[in-house]
N, C-alpha and C positions, 0 to 999 in steps of 0.2 A: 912294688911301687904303685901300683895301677890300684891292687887292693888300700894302698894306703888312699889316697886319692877318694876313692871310691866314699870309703869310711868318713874323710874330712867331710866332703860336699853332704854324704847322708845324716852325721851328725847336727852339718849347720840347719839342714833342714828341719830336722827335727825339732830342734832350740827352738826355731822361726815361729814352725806350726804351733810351740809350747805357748810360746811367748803371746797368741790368741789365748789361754786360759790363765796365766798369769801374767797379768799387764805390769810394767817399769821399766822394760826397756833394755834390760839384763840378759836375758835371755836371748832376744833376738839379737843385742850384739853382737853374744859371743857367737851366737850362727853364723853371723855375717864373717865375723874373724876366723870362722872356720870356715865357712864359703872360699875367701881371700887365702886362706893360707892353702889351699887346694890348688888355688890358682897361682900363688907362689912357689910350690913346690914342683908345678908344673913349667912353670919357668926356668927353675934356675935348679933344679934338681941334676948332679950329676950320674946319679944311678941308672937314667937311662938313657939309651944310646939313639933320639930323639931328634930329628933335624929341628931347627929356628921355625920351620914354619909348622911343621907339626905341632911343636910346640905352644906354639901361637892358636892352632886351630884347638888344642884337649882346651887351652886355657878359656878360649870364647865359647866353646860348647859347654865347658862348666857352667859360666857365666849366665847362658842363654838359658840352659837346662833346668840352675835353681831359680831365674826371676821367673819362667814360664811355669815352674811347682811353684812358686809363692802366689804368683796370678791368680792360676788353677785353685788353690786352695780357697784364698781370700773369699773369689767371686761366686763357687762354685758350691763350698761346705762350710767354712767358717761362718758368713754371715747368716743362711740358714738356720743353720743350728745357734748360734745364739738368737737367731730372730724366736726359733722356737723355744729356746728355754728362758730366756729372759723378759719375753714380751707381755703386755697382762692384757688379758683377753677379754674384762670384762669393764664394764665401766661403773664409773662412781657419781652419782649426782654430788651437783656443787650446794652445799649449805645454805639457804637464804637467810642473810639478815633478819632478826626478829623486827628491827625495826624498818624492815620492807613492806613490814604488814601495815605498818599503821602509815604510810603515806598518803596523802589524801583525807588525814583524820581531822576533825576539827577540835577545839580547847580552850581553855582562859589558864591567862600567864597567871601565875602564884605569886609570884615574885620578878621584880621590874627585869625587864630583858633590856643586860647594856653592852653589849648584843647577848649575851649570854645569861642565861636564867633559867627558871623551871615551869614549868604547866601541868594544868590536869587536863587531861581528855577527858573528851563526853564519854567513853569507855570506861571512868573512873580513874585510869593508871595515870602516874605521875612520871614526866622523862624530864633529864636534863636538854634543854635546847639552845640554838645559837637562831637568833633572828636574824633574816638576810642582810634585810639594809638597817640602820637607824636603831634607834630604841621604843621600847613601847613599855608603857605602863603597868601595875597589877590590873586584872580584869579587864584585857585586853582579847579580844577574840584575835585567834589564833589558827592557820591549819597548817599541816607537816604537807613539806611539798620534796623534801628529799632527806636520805643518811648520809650521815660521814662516820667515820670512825671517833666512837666515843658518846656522841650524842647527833639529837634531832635538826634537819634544818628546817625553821617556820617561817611565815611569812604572816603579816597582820591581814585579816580578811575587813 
């Protein structure tokens, strides 16, 4: 009886610690139901000739014995080692906006900004823009004072 016992609680454990390299929840249950059924069988087991309080004390030391291996594990290996294999060590620069460059550019509208319209930069390129406030003219001087996604925000100079 004491080997079955034995087996129930080291099985559950096992599942538990599993259940760190495959995540859904399966796994540890069924540990846990193997933990419980250790403790169940430690209860109500007639096989052995076990007083009430005896009984009482296999079932809290089961208890105690797998949260303090689930603890132990957690804190001590589990997180480690995925810290070490999962982790990226090296870093990535963030892309800048092509149109970060031209902030600060100056231009004349091509076509009327109602708010939205097109420009040349004194650089020659041509962007679609949204003018802050109001409208403005063709042949309006123009400078890029910030981006949005998709096109230029201007302001009339």
């Amino acid at each position: 009886m004491i080997t079955t016992l034995i087996v129930f609680v080291l099985f559950g454990l096992l599942l538990i610690t599993l259940e760190a390299f495959v995540p859904g929840g399966i796994l540890g249950t069924i540990g846990v139901l193997s933990i419980l059924s250790a403790v169940a069988v430690t209860l109500f087991s007639e096989d052995v000739d076990w007083t009430s309080g005896t009984r009482t004390t296999v079932a809290l030391g089961i208890i105690i014995v797998s949260t303090g291996a689930v603890a132990i594990w957690l804190r001590f290996f589990a997180v480690k080692l995925f810290n070490r294999a999962f982790t990226l060590k090296t870093t990535i620069a963030t892309p800048t906006s092509p149109g970060a460059l031209l902030i600060g550019a100056h231009g004349v509208a091509t076509t009327e900004l109602r708010p939205l319209g097109k420009v040349e930069l004194d650089n020659g390129t041509r962007h679609e823009v949204r003018l802050l406030n109001g409208h403005a003219p063709v042949g309006t001087r123009i400078q890029v004072i910030t981006t949005e996604p998709g096109n230029l925000v201007v302001t009339v100079v």
